[in-house]
N, C-alpha and C positions, 0 to 999 in steps of 0.2 A: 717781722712786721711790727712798725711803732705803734708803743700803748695806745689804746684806746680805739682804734682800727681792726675791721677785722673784715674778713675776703668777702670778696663782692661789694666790696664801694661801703658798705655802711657802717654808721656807727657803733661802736658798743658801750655800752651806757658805762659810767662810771661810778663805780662802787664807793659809796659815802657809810663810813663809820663813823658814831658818836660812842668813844668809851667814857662811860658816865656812872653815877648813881641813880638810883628811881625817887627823884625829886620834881617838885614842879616846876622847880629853874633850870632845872633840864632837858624836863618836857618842852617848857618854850625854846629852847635854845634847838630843840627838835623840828619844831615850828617853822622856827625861823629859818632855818637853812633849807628844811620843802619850800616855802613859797620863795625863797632867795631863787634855788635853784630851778624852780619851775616859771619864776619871770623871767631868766637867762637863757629859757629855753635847752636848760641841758637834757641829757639823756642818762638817767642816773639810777640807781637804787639806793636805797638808803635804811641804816640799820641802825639800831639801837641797840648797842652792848652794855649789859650791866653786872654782868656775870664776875663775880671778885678774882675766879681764875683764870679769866681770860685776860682782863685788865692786869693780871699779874705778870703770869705771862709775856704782854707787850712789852713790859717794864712799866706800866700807869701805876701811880701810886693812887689809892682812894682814900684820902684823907677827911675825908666826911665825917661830921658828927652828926653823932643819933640824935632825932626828937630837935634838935637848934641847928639852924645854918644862920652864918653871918652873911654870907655870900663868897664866893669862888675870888672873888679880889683881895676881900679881907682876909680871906683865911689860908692865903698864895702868897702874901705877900713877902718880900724877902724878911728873912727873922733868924736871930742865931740857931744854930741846929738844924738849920732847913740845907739840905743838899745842892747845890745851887746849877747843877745841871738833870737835876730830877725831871721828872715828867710828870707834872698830876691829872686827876682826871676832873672837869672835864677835858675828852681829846677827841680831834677833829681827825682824822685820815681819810686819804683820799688814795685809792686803789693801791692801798698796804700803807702808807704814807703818811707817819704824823705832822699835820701840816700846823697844828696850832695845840696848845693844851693850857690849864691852869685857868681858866678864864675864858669863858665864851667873848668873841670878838664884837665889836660894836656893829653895825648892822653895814655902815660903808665897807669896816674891813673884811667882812662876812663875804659883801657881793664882789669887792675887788679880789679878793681868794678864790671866791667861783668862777667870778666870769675868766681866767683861766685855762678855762675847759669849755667856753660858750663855742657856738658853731659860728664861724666867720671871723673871731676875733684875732688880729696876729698875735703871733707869739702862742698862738692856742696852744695846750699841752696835748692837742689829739694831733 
């Protein structure tokens, strides 16, 4: 049975991870992808990971400083000594799926990421 389907005709919601730190710029970026994906009309759950061993785990690095953030661009950005296929956190997944990280997306890329999974759209991933 293809993702996101399941018997008897309906949908099954799609499972949204945010691996993150407990900052405020993550809380909005939390924000921001509920009411993304509730104007697209998905059918979703949506979870906030902040747990160091589960992000470790994934392979998410959390490179966050205590007490100062410059913000997830500035402190992503390419630099000697930085891994250049790392994965930081924040990270977006989408039903197991890191579909974005290092940087919460702008709010078009956000909803052209979701809408993805919208009901009706071709190309839909359900």
């Amino acid at each position: 049975m293809p993702a996101g389907k399941k018997g008897g005709g309906g949908i099954e919601p799609i499972h949204i991870q945010l691996y993150s730190s407990q900052c405020g710029r993550n809380e909005f970026y939390l924000r921001r992808i509920d009411e993304t994906a509730r104007r697209l009309g998905l059918e979703y759950c949506l979870e906030q990971v902040t747990d160091e061993a589960a992000l470790e785990e994934r392979g998410i690095d959390l490179d966050c400083l205590k007490g100062y953030c410059p913000g997830c661009r500035q402190k992503h950005a390419p630099r000697p000594g930085r891994e250049p296929d790392a994965v930081y956190a924040p990270a977006l997944a989408i039903n197991g799926e890191i579909v974005f990280s290092d940087y919460p997306p702008d709010d078009r890329g956000l909803e052209k990421l979701l809408e993805r999974w919208a009901p009706g759209v071709a190309g839909s991933a359900l």
